[in-house]
KOLMARSE-577798 format. One record per residue (C-alpha): residue in one letter; x, y, z. Coordinates in steps of 0.5 Angstrom, whole numbers, padded with zeros to 4 digits, always signed. Layout:
// residues N
AXYZ ...
***
This chain:
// residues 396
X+0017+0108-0007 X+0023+0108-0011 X+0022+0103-0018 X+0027+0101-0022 X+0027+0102-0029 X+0026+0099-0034 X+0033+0096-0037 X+0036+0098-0031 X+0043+0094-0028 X+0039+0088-0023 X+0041+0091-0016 X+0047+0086-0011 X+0040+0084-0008 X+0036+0081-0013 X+0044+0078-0016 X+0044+0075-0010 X+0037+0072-0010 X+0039+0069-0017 X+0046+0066-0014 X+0042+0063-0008 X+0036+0061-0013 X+0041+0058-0017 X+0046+0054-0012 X+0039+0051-0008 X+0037+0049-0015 X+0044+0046-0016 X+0044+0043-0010 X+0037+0039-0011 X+0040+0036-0017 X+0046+0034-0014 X+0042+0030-0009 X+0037+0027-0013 X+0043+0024-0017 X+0046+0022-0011 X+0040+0019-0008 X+0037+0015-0014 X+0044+0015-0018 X+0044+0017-0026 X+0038+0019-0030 X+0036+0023-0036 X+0035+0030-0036 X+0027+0029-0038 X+0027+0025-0030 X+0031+0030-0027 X+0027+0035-0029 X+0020+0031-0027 X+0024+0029-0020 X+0026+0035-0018 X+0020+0040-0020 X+0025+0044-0025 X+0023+0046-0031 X+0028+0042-0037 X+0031+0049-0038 X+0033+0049-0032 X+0036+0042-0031 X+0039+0044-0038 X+0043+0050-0036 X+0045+0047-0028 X+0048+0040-0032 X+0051+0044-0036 X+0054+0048-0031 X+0056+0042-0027 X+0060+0038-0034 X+0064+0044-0034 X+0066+0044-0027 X+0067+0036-0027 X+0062+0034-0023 X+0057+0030-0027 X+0058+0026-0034 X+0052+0026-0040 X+0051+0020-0045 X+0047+0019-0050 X+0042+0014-0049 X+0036+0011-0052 X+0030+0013-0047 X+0023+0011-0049 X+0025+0011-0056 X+0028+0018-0056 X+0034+0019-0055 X+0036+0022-0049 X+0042+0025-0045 X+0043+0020-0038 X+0047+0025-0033 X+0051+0021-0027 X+0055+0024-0022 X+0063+0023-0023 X+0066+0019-0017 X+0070+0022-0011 X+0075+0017-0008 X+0070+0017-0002 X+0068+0008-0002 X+0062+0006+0002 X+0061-0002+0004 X+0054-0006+0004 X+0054-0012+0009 X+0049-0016+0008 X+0048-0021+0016 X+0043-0027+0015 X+0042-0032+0018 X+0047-0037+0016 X+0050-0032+0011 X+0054-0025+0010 X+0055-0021+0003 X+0060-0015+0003 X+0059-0010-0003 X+0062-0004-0005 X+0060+0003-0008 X+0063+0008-0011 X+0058+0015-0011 X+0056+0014-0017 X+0053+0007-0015 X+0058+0002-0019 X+0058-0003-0014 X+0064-0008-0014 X+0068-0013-0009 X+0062-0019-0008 X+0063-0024-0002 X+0059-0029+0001 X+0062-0033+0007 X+0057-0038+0011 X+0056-0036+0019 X+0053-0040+0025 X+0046-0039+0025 X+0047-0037+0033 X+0054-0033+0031 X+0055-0027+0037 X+0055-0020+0033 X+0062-0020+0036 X+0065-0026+0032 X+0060-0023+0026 X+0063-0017+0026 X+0070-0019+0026 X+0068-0024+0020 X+0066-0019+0016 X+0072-0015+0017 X+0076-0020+0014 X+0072-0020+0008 X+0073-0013+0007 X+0080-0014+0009 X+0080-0018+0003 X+0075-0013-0002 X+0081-0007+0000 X+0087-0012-0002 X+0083-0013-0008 X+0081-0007-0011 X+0088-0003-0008 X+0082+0001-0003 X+0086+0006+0002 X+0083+0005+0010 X+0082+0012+0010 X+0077+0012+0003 X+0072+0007+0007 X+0067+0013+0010 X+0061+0009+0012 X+0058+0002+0012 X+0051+0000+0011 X+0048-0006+0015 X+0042-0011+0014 X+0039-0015+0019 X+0033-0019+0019 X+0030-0016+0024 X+0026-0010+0026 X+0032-0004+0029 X+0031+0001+0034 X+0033+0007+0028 X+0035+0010+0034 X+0040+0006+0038 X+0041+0001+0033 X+0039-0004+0037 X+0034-0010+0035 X+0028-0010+0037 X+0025-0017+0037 X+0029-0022+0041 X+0026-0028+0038 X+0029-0027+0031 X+0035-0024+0033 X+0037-0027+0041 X+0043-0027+0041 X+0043-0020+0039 X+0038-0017+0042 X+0039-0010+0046 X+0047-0010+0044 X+0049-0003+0041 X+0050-0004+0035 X+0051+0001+0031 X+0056+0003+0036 X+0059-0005+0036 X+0059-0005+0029 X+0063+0001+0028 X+0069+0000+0034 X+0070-0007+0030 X+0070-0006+0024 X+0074+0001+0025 X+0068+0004+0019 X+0063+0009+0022 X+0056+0005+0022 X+0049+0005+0020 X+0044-0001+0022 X+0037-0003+0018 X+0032-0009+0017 X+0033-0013+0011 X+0026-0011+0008 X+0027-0004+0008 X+0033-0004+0005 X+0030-0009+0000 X+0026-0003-0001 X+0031+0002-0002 X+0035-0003-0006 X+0030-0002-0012 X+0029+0005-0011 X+0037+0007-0011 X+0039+0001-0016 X+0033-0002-0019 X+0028+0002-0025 X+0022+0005-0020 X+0020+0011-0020 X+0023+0015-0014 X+0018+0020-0013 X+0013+0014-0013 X+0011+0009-0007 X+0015+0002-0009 X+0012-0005-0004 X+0018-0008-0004 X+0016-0016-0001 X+0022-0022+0002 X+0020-0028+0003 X+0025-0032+0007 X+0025-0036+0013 X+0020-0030+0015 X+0016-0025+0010 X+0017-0018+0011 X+0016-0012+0008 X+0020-0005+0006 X+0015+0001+0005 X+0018+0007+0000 X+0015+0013-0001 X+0016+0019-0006 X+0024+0016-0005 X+0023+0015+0002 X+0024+0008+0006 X+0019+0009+0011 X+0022+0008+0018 X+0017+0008+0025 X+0020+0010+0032 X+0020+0004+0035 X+0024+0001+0029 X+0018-0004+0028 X+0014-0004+0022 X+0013-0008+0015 X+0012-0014+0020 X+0006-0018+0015 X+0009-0024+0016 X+0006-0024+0023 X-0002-0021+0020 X-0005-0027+0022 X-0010-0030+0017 X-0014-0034+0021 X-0016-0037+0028 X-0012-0044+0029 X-0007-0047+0025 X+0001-0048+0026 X+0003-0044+0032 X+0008-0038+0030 X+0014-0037+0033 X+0012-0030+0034 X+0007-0034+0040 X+0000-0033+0035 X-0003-0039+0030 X-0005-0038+0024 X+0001-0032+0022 X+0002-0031+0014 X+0010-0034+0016 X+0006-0041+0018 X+0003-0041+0010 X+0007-0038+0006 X+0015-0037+0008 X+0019-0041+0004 X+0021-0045+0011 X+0014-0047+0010 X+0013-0048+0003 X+0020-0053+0004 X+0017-0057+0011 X+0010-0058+0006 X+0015-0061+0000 X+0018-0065+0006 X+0012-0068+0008 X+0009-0070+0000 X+0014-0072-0002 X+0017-0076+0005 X+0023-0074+0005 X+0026-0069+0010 X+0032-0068+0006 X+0028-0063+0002 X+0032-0057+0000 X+0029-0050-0001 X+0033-0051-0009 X+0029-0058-0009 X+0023-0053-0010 X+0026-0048-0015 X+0028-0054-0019 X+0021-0056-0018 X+0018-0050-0020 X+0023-0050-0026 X+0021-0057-0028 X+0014-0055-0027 X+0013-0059-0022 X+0005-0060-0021 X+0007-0062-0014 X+0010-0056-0013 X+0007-0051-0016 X+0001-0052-0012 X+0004-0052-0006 X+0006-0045-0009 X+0000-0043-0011 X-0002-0044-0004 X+0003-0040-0002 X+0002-0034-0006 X-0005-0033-0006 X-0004-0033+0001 X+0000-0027+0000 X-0003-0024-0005 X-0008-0023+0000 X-0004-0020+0005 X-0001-0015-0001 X-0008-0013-0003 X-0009-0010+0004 X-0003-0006+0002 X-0005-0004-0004 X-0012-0002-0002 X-0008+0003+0004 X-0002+0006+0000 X-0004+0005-0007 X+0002+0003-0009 X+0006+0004-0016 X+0010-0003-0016 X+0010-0009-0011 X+0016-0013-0012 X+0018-0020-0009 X+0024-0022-0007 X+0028-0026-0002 X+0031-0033-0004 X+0024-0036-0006 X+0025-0030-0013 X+0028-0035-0017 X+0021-0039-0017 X+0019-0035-0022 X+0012-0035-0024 X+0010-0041-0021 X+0011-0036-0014 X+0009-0029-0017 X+0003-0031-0021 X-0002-0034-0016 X+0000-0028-0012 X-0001-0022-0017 X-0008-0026-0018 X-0010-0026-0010 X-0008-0020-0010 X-0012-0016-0016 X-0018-0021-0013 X-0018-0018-0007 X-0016-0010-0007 X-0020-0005-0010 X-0020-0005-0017 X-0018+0002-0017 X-0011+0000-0012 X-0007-0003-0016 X-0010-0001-0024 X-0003+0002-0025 X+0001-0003-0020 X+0006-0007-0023 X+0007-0013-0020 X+0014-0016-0022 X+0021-0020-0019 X+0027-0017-0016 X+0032-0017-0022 X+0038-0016-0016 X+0037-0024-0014 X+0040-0026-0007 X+0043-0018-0007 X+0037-0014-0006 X+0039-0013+0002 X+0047-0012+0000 X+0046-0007-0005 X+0040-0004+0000 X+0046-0002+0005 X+0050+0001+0001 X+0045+0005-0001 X+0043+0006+0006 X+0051+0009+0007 X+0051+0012+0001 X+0045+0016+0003 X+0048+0018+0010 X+0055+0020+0007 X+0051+0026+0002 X+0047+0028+0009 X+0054+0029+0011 
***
């Protein structure tokens, strides 16, 4: 067998295996910047599994040929370079469908997000009139911010309830039934004339943190709403969990116990029967005798520290921090974060659930488990959908 000497020109082939070696290389950092948006040359390296001089050499490259940017920043008390992909033209839409409201939210690709709007809908709107409302709003979003049709190329959608991954369609016809067993994802696309990708709200919570928000991406990151229902979006190592029948994440219908109020699931004794915000509303109503009690009449409450309310939440939270410490003995989570309309609690909400929960899991389960808030407010979903459609257009 013939060997090369020693000093000796590389051969094409061994070229060849370094260009690829290279681009393969190129390519896993293009895409982490594109999945996780900006981040600094020390996480780049722990995300993609690359040596620092690796990452320095392929963002340096990548600044040459414009691809990416690097500032400077200050990172754990070091400073540090943050690298950031420059924006194409390419524009993607968040559409956010709850129950009697719609957000519509834009992103670039380098996941500036711009463009907000809410508009209140009909609890039983049909997907026909949803959708064509929604493309109104992004009429208005393009006429603002100047946006040509042909630069729009995806838009995510959240829904509350679970989705075929599939078919698009919605899974469970009591939460949705006016939508369920339509083709949504070819629905959405024909009305609002934008290519379509359709997720649950929790799930997309879920990649909101990851996409938007400080966790860690190669972690696995709980991501809780507590709404009219609870549910929950699961993301491991960068990955939104997703099961083939579109159902998961549903713990607002683990049962606690036998007997209770009936759920509208057909079960008694659901977690949504003891700590969804609909509930927490009806017990306010109840002590206070009033049925006019809003679900901002108990964040006044828990701002005032309300003794009535906050007691009412602790109910509620350590009913939820149970369910949350079966989380975290299964998956052993990096971060658990509650969001939904009930957030702006604050610490009235999050405390008794951080309490049940670490009572009630293995101590060793949530050691390294941080418990804490969405910062995204009532966006989490919206911004969720962007980052489902922003996924999408990298694959593509």
């Amino acid at each position: 067998m013939t060997r090369a000497k020693a000093g000796a020109a590389p051969t094409s082939r061994d070229t060849g295996s370094q260009r690829a070696l290279r681009q393969l290389n190129t390519r896993k950092v293009v895409d982490t910047l594109s999945r996780a948006g900006a981040q600094t040359q020390a996480n780049l390296a722990r995300l993609t599994g690359l040596s620092a001089g690796t990452i320095s050499n392929i963002v340096r490259d990548l600044v040459d040929e414009g691809r990416v940017v690097t500032s400077s920043v200050i990172a754990s008390g070091r400073r540090s370079a943050m690298v950031s992909l420059v924006p194409d033209p390419r524009i993607v839409v968040g559409l956010d469908v709850g129950r009697r409201h719609m957000r519509v939210l834009a992103s670039d690709t380098s996941h500036r997000v711009f463009g907000r709007i809410v508009e209140p809908i009909g609890a039983d709107l049909s997907p026909e009139l949803a959708f064509a409302q929604a493309r109104t709003m992004i009429d208005s979003l393009q006429a603002e911010y100047r946006i040509p049709e042909n630069q729009l190329v995806q838009v995510g959608i959240s829904v509350p309830a679970s989705v075929d991954p599939t078919t698009g369609r919605v899974v469970q016809g009591s939460v949705l039934p006016h939508w369920a067993g339509m083709d949504l994802t070819r629905l959405a696309t024909e009305i609002l004339r934008i290519p379509a990708i359709i997720e649950n709200d929790a799930s997309l919570g879920a990649l909101a943190q990851l996409t938007f928000g400080s966790h860690p991406t190669d972690g696995t990151v709980i991501y809780i709403k507590v709404a009219s229902g609870i549910g929950t979006g699961i993301a491991v190592n960068g990955k939104v969990y997703r099961s083939k029948s579109g159902l998961n994440g549903e713990i607002g219908h683990i049962q606690i116990f036998d007997g209770g109020e009936v759920c509208y699931c057909g079960n008694r004794g659901c977690l949504e029967t003891l700590a969804s915000s609909r509930r927490i509303v009806a017990d306010l109503a109840h002590v206070r005798r009033d049925t006019n009690m809003t679900l901002d009449d108990v964040i006044a409450g828990a701002h005032a520290d309300d003794p009535t309310v906050r007691r009412i939440l602790s109910e509620a939270g350590s009913a939820l921090g149970r369910i949350v410490a079966t989380l975290a003995n299964i998956f052993g989570p990096d971060a658990v974060v509650l969001g939904g309309p009930l957030a702006p609690a604050g610490d009235s909400f999050l405390t008794p659930v951080v309490h049940a929960a670490r009572q009630h899991a293995l101590p060793a389960a949530v050691a390294n488990t941080t418990f804490s808030l969405s910062t995204f407010g009532d966006e989490d979903e919206v911004r969720g959908a962007c980052a489902l459609a922003l996924q999408k257009v990298s694959e593509s």
